[in-house]
C-alpha positions, 0 to 999 in steps of 0.5 A, spaced: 500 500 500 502 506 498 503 510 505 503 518 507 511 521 507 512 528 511 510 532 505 510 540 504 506 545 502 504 542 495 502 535 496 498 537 504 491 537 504 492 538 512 491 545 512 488 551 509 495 554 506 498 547 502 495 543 497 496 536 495 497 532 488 489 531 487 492 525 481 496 522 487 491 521 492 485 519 487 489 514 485 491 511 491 483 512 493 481 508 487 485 501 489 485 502 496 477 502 494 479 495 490 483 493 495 476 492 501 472 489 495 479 483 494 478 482 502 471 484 502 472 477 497 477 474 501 472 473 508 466 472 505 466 468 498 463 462 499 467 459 494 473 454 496 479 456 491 482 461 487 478 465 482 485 465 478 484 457 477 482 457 470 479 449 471 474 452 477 472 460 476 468 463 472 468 470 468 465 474 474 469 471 479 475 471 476 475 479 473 473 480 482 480 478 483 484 480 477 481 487 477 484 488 485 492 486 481 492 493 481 493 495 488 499 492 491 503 494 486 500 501 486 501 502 493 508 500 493 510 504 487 506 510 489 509 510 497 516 511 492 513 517 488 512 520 495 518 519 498 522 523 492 516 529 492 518 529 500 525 528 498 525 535 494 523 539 499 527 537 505 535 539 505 537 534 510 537 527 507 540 524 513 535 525 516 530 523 511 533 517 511 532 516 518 525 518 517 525 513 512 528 507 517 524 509 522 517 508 518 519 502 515 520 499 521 514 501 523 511 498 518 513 491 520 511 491 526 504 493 524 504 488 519 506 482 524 502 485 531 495 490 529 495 488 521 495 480 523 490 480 529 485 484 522 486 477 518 485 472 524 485 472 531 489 467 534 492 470 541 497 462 541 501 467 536 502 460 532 503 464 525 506 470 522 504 472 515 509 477 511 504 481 507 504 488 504 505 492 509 512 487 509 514 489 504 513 497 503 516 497 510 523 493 508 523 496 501 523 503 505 528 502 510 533 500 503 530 506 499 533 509 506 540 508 503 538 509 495 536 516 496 543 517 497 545 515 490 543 519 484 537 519 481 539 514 475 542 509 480 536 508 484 532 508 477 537 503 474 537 498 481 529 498 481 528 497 473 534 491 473 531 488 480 523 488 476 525 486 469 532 481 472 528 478 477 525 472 473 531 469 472 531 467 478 525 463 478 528 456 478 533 457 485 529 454 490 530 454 497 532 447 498 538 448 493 541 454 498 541 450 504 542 454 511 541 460 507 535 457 504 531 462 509 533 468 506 531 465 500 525 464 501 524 472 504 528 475 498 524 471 493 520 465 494 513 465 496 513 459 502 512 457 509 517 458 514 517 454 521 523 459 525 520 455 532 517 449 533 509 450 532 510 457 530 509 458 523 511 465 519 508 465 512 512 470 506 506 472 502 511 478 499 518 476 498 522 483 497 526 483 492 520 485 486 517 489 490 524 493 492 524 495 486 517 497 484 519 502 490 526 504 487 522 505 480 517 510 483 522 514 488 525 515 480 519 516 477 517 522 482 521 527 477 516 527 473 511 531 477 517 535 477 514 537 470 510 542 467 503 539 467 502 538 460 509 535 459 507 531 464 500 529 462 503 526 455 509 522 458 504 519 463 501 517 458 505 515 453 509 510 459 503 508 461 501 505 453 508 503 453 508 498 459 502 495 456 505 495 449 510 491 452 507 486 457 502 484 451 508 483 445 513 479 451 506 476 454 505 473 446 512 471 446 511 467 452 518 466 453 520 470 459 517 474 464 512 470 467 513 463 471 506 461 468 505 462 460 499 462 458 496 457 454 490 455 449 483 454 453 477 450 451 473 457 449 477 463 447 475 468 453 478 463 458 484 463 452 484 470 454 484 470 461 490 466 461 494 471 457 492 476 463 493 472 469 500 473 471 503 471 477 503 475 483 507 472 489 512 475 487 510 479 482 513 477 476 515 482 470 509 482 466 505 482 472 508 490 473 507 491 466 501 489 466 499 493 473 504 498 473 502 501 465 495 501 468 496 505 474 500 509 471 495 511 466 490 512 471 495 518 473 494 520 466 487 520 466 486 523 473 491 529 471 487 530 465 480 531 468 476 532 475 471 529 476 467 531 482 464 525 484 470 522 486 472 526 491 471 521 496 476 516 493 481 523 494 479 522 502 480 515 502 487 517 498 490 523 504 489 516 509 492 510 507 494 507 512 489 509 517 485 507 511 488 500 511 488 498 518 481 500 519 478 496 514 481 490 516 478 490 522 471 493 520 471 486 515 473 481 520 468 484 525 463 485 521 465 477 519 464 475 526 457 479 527 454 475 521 457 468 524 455 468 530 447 467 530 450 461 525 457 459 530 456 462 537 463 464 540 466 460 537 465 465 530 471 469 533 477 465 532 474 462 525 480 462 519 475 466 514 481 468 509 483 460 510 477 457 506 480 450 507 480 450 515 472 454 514 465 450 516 463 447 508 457 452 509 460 458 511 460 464 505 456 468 500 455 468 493 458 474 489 452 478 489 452 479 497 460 479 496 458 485 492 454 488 497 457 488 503 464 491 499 459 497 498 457 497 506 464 497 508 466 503 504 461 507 506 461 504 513 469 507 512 468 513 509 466 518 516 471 514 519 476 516 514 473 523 514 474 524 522 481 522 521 483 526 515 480 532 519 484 530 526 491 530 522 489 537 519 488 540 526 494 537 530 501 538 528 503 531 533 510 528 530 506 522 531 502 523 525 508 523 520 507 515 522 500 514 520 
């Protein structure tokens, strides 16, 4: 998710004399938006396997997964557009830097304590789960030392991590030994067991997602720009992702873990040409995503429109935004099992279909309807927040 940096007086809506990027925010509204409708999915979904699994889904649930690919990239991304923006207007790096550290680790530390009692309350502590709010915290603490390059290194590390990174695809822990751990957070999806009992799931190994941080921390120059040269280089980078993920992804050679394949009916064909890997994201995965944020941006800088003024509140508290939701989902959750469950609806697993009662869920129409309550149910609660930041200057607030 991308997450609020210290920013100065043209990027705050927080007090009458500054003012924000309206795109920024707006975009990051929109897939944070997105983001409760897949968690939304996740804890009440009736179904009991991947909408991705082409032998099982169907269109419907499969594009209610496939749409919500656009967050984590987005929020990552953006978290590095903002940081260069911050950067900009503070003369001391070093303590920028530190800023940077710090938050990132605060950041892990929510995402192992308050973020994964949001997912499953288990009070034995007998799992840990590494997910995006992992990833954003460790790739800010590396992008604490790369602000010290120039400008081109950071762009030139991010670029080669994104593209270079499915080289490795076939090195699998086992291979590495006692090293095979780091692996395993660096680039390999899997299940660590650090103590007997204890498991710790890396959902979001770092390597990819470092460096989408690093792209978009070189990528803020272009908010730099005038705005018409800035409206056509979006655009024109956002085409040219897409271009791309579409010609690699024809040539079904490289950039991808999974090629596509030829389907029993043409739109499932067209649904494995679009269904990317996404632990860890690999190349054409952020083309994919990352064209599409970024045209988005290009859209937004383009037009207001007035009945989005929302998705910019969702978009000024991102962090709020996203620890609140979770917990909102579960407990909403739990309210809608207990008369079928009791107590016993507290401490049910409702993200691991599998562990679930075989009666629990709800079809994708109700899923749908319960995504819309969720964000209404958010947005006073967001409000609230937005309007506490702008009337107090706590340091702790830069956090959040």
């Amino acid at each position: 998710m991308s997450l609020r940096v210290p920013v100065s007086n043209a990027e705050r809506y927080d007090s009458p004399r500054t003012k924000r990027l309206i795109s920024i925010d707006l975009l990051r509204g929109l897939v944070m938006v997105l983001m409760a409708l897949d968690h939304v999915r996740l804890f009440f979904l009736n179904a009991g396997f991947s909408p991705t699994d082409l032998t099982k889904t169907n269109i419907p649930l499969f594009f209610t997964r496939w749409v919500t690919h656009l967050c984590a990239p987005s929020f990552v991304f953006l978290a590095g557009v903002a940081t260069y923006l911050a950067l900009q207007r503070r003369q001391n790096k070093k303590e920028f830097s530190r800023f940077l550290l710090i938050r990132g680790l605060w950041l892990v530390l929510l995402e192992l304590t308050v973020v994964r009692f949001g997912w499953i309350f288990d009070p034995t502590f007998s799992f840990f789960a590494a997910g995006v709010l992992w990833a954003i915290g460790w790739s800010m603490v590396i992008l604490a030392v790369l602000i010290h390059l120039p400008i081109r290194a950071v762009a030139t590390i991010g670029i080669l991590l994104i593209v270079g990174h499915n080289l490795f695809d076939s090195v699998q822990a086992e291979q590495l030994g006692r090293w095979g751990w780091l692996w395993t957070i660096l680039h390999q999806p899997k299940t660590l067991t650090p103590f007997p009992g204890k498991s710790f799931i890396i959902a979001y190994p770092l390597i990819p997602w470092i460096g989408v941080m690093g792209a978009g921390y070189a990528f803020g120059t272009v908010f730099t720009l005038e705005k018409s040269q800035r409206r056509k280089l979006l655009k024109r980078l956002g085409l040219g992702l897409i271009l791309a993920f579409i010609i690699l992804r024809a040539i079904n050679i490289y950039g991808d873990p999974k090629p596509w394949s030829v389907q029993p009916s043409f739109s499932f064909t067209l649904l494995s040409f679009i269904n990317c890997h996404k632990y860890p994201p690999s190349l054409l995965f952020l083309l994919m995503t990352l064209g599409s944020a970024i045209l988005l941006l290009y859209v937004f800088e383009s037009q207001r429109f007035s009945f989005l003024k929302p998705l910019a509140l969702f978009g000024r508290v991102p962090l709020f935004f996203y620890i609140v939701h979770l917990w909102l989902i579960h407990i909403v959750a739990i309210l809608l099992a207990l008369p079928h469950y009791g107590l016993k609806a507290i401490f049910l697993t409702y993200i691991v279909s599998n562990l679930m009662p075989t009666d629990y869920g709800y079809n994708l129409p109700m899923i749908f309807g319960l995504w819309i309550i969720i964000v209404v149910l958010l947005y006073p609660i967001c409000l609230w927040f937005a309007n506490y930041k702008a009337k107090h200057q706590s340091w702790w607030l830069n956090y959040f």
